[in-house]
N, C-alpha and C positions, 0 to 999 in steps of 0.2 A: 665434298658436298655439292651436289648440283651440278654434278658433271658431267653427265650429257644433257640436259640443257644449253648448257655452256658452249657444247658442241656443236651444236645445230645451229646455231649465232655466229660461231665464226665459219661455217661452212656457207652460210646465207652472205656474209658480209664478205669473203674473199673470191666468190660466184659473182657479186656486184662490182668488185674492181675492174674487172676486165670486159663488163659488157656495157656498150656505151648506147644503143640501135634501143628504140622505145620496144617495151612487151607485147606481143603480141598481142591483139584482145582477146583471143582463147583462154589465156593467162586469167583472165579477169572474170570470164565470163564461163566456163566450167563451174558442174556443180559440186557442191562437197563432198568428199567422200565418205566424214562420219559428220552427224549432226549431235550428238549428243551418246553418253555413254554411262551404264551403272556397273556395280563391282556389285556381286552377290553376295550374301550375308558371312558366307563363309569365307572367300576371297578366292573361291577356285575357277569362277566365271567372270568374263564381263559381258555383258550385251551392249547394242551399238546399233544407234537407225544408222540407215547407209541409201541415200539420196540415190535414185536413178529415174530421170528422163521424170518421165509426169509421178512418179510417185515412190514414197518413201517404205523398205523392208526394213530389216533387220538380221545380224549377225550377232552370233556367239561366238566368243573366244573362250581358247582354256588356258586358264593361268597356273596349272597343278605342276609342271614342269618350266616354270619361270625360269632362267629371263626368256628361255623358247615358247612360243607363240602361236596356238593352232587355231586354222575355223575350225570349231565344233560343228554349228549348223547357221542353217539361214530360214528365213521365210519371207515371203513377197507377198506383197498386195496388189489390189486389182488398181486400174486406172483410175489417177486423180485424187489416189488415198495414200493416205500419209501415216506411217506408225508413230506415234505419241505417246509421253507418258509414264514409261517404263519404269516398272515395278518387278520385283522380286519377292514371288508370294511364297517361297518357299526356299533352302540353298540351292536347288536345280530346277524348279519350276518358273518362269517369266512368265508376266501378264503385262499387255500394252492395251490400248485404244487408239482407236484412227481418227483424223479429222480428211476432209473430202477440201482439193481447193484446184480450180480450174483454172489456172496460172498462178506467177509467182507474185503480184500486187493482189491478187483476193482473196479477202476475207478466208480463214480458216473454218469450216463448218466443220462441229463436232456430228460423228456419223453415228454415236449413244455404242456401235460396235466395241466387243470388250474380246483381246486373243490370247488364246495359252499356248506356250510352247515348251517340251523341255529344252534343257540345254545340248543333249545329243539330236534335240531336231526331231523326237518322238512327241505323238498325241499333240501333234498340231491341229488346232480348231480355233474356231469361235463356241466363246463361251456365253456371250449375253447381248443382246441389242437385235435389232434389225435387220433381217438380211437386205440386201441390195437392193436399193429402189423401196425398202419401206420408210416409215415415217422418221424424219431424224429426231435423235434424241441428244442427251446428253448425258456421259454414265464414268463415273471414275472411282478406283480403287481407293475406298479411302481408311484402311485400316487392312491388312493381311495377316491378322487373326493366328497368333504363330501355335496357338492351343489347339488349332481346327485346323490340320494341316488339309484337310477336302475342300475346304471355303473359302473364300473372302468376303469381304462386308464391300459394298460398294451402293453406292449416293447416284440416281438415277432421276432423271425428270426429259418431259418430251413437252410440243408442242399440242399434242392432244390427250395428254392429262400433265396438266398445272402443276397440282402440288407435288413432291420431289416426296421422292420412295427412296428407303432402305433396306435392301436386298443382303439377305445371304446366296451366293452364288457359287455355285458347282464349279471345280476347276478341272471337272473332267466329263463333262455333260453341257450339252446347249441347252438354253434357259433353264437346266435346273435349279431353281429359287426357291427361296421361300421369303417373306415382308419380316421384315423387324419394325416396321413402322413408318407412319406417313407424316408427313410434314406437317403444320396447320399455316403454312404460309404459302402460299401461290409464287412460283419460279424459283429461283437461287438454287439454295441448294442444303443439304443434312452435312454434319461432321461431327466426327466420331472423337472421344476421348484416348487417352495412350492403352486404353483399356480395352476399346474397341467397344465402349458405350455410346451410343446415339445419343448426345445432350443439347445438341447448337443448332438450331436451324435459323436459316436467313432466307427472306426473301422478298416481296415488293406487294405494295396494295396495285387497285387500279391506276393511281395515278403516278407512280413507278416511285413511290416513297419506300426506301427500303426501312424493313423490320425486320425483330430478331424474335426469339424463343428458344425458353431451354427447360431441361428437367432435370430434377439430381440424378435418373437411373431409367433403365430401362422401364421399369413398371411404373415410372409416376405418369402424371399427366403434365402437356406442356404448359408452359408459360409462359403470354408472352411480354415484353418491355420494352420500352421505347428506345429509338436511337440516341445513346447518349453524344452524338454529335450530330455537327448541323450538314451532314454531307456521307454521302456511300461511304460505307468502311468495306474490306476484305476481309474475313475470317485466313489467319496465318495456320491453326493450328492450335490445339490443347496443351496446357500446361500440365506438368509430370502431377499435381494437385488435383486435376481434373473437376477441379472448382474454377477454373479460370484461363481462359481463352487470348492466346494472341490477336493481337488485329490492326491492319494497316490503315490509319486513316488519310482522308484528302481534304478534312477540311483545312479550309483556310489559314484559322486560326491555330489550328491541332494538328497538323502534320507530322506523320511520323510514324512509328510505333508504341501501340500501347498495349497493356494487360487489363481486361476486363474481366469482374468478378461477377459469375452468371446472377448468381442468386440477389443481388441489389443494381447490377447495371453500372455500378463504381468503376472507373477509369485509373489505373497508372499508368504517365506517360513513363518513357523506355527509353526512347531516344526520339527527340523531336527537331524541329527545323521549320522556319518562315516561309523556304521560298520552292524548295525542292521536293520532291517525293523520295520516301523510301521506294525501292525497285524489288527487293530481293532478301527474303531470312538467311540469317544468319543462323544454323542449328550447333548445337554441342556433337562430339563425337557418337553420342549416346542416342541423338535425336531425342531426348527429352527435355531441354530446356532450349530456350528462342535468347540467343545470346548477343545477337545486333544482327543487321543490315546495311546494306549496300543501297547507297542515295545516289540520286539523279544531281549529282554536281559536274560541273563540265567534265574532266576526266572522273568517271563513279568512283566513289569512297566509300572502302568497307566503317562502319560505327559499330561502337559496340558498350554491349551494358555494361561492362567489367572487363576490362583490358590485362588483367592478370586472370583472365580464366585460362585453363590450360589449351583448351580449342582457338579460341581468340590469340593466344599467343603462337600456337602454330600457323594462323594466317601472317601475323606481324613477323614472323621467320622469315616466311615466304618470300613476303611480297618485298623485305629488306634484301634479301637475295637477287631478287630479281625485279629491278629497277627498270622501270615504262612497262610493266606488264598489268594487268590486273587480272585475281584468280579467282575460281571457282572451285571450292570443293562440293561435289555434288553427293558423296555419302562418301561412308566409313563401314567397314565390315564393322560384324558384334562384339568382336572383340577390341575393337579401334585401332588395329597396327595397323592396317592399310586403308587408303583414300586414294578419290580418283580426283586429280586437280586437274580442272581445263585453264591454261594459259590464254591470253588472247590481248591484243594493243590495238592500235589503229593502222601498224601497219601487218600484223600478222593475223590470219582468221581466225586462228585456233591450233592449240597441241594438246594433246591429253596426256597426263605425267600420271604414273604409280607411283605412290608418295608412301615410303617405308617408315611411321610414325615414331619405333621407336630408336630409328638412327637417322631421323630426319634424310633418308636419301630419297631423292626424286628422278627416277627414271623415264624415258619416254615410252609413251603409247604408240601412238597415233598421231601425225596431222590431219588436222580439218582436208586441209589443201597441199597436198605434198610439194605440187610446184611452183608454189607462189614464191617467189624470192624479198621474203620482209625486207630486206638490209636497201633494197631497191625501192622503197615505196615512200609514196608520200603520208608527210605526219599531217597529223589533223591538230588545231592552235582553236581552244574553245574562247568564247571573245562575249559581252554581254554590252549594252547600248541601252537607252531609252529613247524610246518613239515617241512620234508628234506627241502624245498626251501625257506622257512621266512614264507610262509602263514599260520597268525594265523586260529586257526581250534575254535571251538565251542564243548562241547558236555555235556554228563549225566552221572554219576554215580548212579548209585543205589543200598545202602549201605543192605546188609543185616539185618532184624531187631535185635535188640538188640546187634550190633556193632558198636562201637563208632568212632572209625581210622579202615579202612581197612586197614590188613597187611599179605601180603602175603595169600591172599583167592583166591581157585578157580575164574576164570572168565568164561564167557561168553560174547563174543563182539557178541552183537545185533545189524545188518543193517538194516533200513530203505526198504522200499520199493521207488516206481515213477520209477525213482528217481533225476526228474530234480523239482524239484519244489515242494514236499511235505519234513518235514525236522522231526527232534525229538524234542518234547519241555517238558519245566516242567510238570507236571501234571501226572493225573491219566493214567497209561499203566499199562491192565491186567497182559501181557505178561513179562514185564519186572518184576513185582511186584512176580508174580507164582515163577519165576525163584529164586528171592532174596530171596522168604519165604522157601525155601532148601540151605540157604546158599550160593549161587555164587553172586559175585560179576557182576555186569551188567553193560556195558562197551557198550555208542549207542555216537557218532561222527557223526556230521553234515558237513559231506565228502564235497569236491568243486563239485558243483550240487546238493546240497541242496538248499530248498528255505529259505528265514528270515532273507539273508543275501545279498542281491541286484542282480539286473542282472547281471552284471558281472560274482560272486561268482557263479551263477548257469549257465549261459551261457558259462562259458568258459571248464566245463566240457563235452561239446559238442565233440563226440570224444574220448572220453576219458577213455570208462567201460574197467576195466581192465586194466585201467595205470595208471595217479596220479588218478584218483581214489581210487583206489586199495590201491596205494601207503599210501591215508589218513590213510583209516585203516591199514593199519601197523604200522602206525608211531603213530596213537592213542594208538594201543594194546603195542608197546615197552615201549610209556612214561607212563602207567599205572604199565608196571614191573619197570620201570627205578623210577618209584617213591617208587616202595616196597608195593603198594596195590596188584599186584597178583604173586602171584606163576606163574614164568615161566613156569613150568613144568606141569601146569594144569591146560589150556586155551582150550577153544573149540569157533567157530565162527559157527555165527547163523544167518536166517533173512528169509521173506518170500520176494515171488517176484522180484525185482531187489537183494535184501536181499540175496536170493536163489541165484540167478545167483552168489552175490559174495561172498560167504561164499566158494562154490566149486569154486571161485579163488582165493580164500584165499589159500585155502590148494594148490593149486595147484603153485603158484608164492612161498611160505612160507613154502613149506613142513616140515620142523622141527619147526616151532614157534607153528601150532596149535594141539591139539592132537586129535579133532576129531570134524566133519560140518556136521551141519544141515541145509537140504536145503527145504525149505517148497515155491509151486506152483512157482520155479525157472525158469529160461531163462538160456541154457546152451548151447545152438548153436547159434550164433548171424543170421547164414545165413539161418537158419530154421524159427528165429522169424521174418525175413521179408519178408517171404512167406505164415506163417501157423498162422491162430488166428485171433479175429476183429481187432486190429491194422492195421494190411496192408491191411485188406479189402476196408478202406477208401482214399481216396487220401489225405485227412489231415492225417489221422495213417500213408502212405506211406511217407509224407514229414518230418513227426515228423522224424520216424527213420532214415530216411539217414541222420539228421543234429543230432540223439544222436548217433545214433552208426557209421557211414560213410559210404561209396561206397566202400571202397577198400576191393575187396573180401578175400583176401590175408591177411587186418589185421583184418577181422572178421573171418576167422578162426583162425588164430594166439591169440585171444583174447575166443577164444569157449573153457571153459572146457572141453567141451565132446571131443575134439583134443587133451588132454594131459593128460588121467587119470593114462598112466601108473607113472604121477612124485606124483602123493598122496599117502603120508604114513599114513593120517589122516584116522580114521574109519569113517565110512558116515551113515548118516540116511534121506533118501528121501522121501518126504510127496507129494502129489498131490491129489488134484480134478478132477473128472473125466470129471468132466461137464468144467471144465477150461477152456475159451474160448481167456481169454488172455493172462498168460502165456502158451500157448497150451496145456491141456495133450500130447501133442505128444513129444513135450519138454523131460516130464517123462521117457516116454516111449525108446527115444531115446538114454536117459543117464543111462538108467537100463542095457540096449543092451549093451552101451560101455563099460559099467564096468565088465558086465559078461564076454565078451569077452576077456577082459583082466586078467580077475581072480581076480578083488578088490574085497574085502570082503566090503559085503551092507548090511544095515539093510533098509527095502522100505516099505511103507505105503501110499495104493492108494484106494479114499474111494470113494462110487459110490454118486453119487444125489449130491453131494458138489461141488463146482464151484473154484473161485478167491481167496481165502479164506473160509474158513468155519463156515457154518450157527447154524446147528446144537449144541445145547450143550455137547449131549454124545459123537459127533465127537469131538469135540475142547478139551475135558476133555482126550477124549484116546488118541487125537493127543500129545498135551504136557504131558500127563502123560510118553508114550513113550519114548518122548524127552528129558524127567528127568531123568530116566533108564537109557538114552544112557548118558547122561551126567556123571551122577551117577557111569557108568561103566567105565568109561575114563578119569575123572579127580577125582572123588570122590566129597566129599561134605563136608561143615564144620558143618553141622547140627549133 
């Protein structure tokens, strides 16, 4: 049982005995070769995005001649678009959708585009949305209709018409549609019963209060009902009853999962929790029942409603099997003998296994990353603290390899980017990983305004960049000296994006704690980033910012780096994209000016054709090779 798994373990761990010379950073910094993978309802396909350079295709394999392995087809997308999504609307038919992202820290923008392919790579097209340069939308598969093999049903809304449409859609014709019906709620979005009924819809008043409605059936009229919590839920998915709807909550008090009964708005909780968010459903072989989820606990923990379901029990196989890993099964053929599990830890990116149900055998796929050597990596130790005012914090260490107690080792505190709503969690990070295999200690805090930990926790940092904010990270970076893991005296603070913005307020509120920041495609004028960039160009980007960073013009300069350089004693190292549309290069540009003008000694790094983050491998490799230099020069290394 699990015997090439087992294989690939001791091939990774006797490749690490004999090499002693740090990984290159190519090692780290290449992109993946699959990013996600589905099995077709029959089990004779799988499809697979496959990451290249600015943007994400896709591949087809055929599984009909198992364990041999063929591409069937491929298709590729244009620059800066990414395949998404992946759906099997039929045993040989795939449909995906794109999202549009101008480096690897921004924002994912849905492009509402919806694609068909077969699996031999025939009648490839677009089937729905936007061609290039029109309006973006937003448009997903949300029922594949197995009665209509010509259709799908798919859930569609744009920024110039509000309320969210649902389409029948030609799988072999551009825009051939026809409306099943329109929402009566403005934004969010429609979701479909096991039936492929339109009964759920969510979505937001003006003053972004979300609401719900439903109908028993296509022909009635909607209804709608109040949020029976006090904070945004998710819609998970239709119950096999189709009277009653999954759904993930964040509020404070209600965390979790719960089942909601359309017809009175009545609540059973599923699986709940104080402090953490659910991440991820848990579905039955069958995909008709929501049988638990995967929580945001230091290392993620599958829960579940019924621990003797037979599904639930094939995870508790697994994951007994294989110890420090945590899995994913992402679907099951219709008949349930095959699933496709992705493997992944902190020190491994990812492997995708065929998992033979009813002999429990688990063979390999694919890696994420063929040459990353796990057995060689640094483990990541989740750790939790309470800041100056009681709130417990959340975060990661990541131990140097071949260190068993950190003590007193250089740091590096790594920030987050968003930063209201994306958070740091166990798992594979290049970036953190680069840093560790030179020795430093990596130090990333899931600051108030991180997401994984309810609205509240994220909502209340509204306001707040550059105050307790701010404050988390300090009081993260003190209880890592106060514990005797780092050396006071040779700490440096890092981060890209939001990350950037606070890395130069780190030094700048902390001037003797850090000894030198790195600020990679940062925000260092608050009243610049609500003029200059896509953000503010939209009226939802306009609204975001005034409720993160506020109206008072008085504490967004008070809170702007680029207003206080003359209190940093830290040495700097500034990275940007030229093409940077969201945290503006002009950001860059701004904060190079100030510095000069003041006479702080800068080390600056401004690369052309790179965006949000950076695509390129050579750029990414020169960017942190820099970054290690600089580190290198300013606290040293314990390598």
């Amino acid at each position: 049982m699990f015997k090439k798994i087992a294989g690939f373990m001791l091939c990774c761990i006797a490749f690490s005995a004999a090499a002693k010379e740090p990984l290159p950073l190519e090692v780290f910094m290449k992109h993946a070769e699959i990013n996600s993978m589905q099995i077709s309802p029959t089990g004779d396909y799988l499809a697979a995005t496959a990451p290249k350079g600015d943007r994400t295709g896709i591949i087809i394999l055929d599984l009909r001649e198992y364990p041999e392995i063929g591409v069937m087809s491929s298709m590729a997308l244009g620059e800066e678009e990414h395949a998404t999504g992946l759906r099997w609307a039929s045993d040989d038919r795939l449909v995906f959708t794109s999202n549009s992202q101008s480096g690897d820290l921004s924002q994912p923008r849905p492009t509402g585009r919806l694609w068909a392919t077969d699996a031999d790579g025939g009648r490839q097209m677009q089937i729905y949305g936007p061609r290039e340069g029109g309006t973006p939308r937003f448009a997903q598969m949300i029922h594949r209709l197995p009665e209509d093999p010509r259709r799908i049903l798919v859930s569609e809304w744009s920024w110039d018409r509000q309320k969210p449409h649902a389409l029948l859609v030609d799988l072999d014709r551009y825009q051939r549609t026809s409306r099943v019906t329109i929402s009566p709620l403005e934004r969010g979005g429609l979701v479909a019963d096991q039936q492929g009924n339109v009964k759920f819809a969510f979505g937001t008043d003006e003053d972004m209060n979300q609401k719900f409605a439903w109908r028993p059936d296509n022909d009635s009229e909607w209804q709608t009902f109040e949020n029976p919590f006090e904070a945004d839920i998710e819609p998970w998915g239709a119950a096999a009853d189709g009277d009653h709807f999954y759904v993930k909550s964040r509020d404070k008090e209600r965390m979790g999962v719960y089942k909601v009964e359309l017809s009175t708005g009545s609540v059973q909780p599923l699986l709940v929790d104080s402090e953490v968010e659910a991440l991820s459903p848990i579905w039955d072989a069958e995909r008709t029942e929501l049988i638990g989820a995967v929580f945001n606990t230091g290392i993620p923990e599958p829960r579940f409603v019924d621990e003797q379901h037979p599904t639930a029990q094939i995870w508790r196989s697994l994951m007994q099997a294989l110890p420090g890993y945590m899995i994913n099964i992402s679907r099951f053929t219709e008949d349930g003998d095959l699933a496709i599990v992705q493997l992944y830890s902190d020190t491994e990116p990812g492997v995708f296994m065929l998992l033979d149900v009813e002999n429990m055998a688990l063979n390999e796929l694919a890696p994420v990353m063929s040459w990353v050597p796990a057995a060689r990596l640094a483990k990541k130790q989740p750790f939790q603290f309470e800041a100056r005012d009681g709130l417990t914090l959340h975060g990661l260490l990541t131990i140097p390899p071949e260190v068993d107690e950190p003590k007193d080792l250089p740091m590096i505190v790594e920030i987050h980017g968003g930063p209201h709503g994306p958070f740091d969690r166990w798992g594979w990070n290049p970036v953190t990983q680069a840093f560790a295999s030179r020795g430093y200690l990596v130090l990333q805090v899931n600051f108030r305004g991180s997401g994984g930990y309810g609205y509240q926790f994220e909502h209340d940092a509204y306001g707040q960049w550059g105050a307790e904010m701010q404050d988390d990270i300090t009081d993260a970076t003190q209880w890592a000296i106060d514990q005797g893991y780092a050396d006071a005296e040779r700490i440096c603070i890092s981060g890209g994006s939001y990350g950037g913005y606070s890395a130069l307020m780190g030094v700048v509120r902390e001037p003797d704690l850090y000894q030198c920041a790195f600020g990679f495609v940062g925000v260092y004028d608050l009243e610049l980033a609500k003029e200059e960039g896509n953000i503010p160009s939209t009226e939802a980007g306009r609204r975001y910012l005034d409720r993160a960073l506020g109206t008072d013009v008085e504490v967004l300069r008070e809170r702007s780096p680029i207003n206080h350089v003359e209190k940093i004693k830290a040495d700097l190292f500034i990275a940007h994209g030229a093409e940077d549309r969201q945290a503006h290069y002009g950001q860059y540009h701004a904060l190079i000016e100030a510095l000069e003008r003041a006479n702080i000694p800068h080390q600056k790094l401004f690369v052309e054709g790179e965006g949000h983050g950076f695509y390129e491998v050579d750029n990414r490799v020169k960017l942190y090779g820099q970054a290690l230099e600089f580190f290198e020069r300013n606290i040293g290394s314990a390598n």
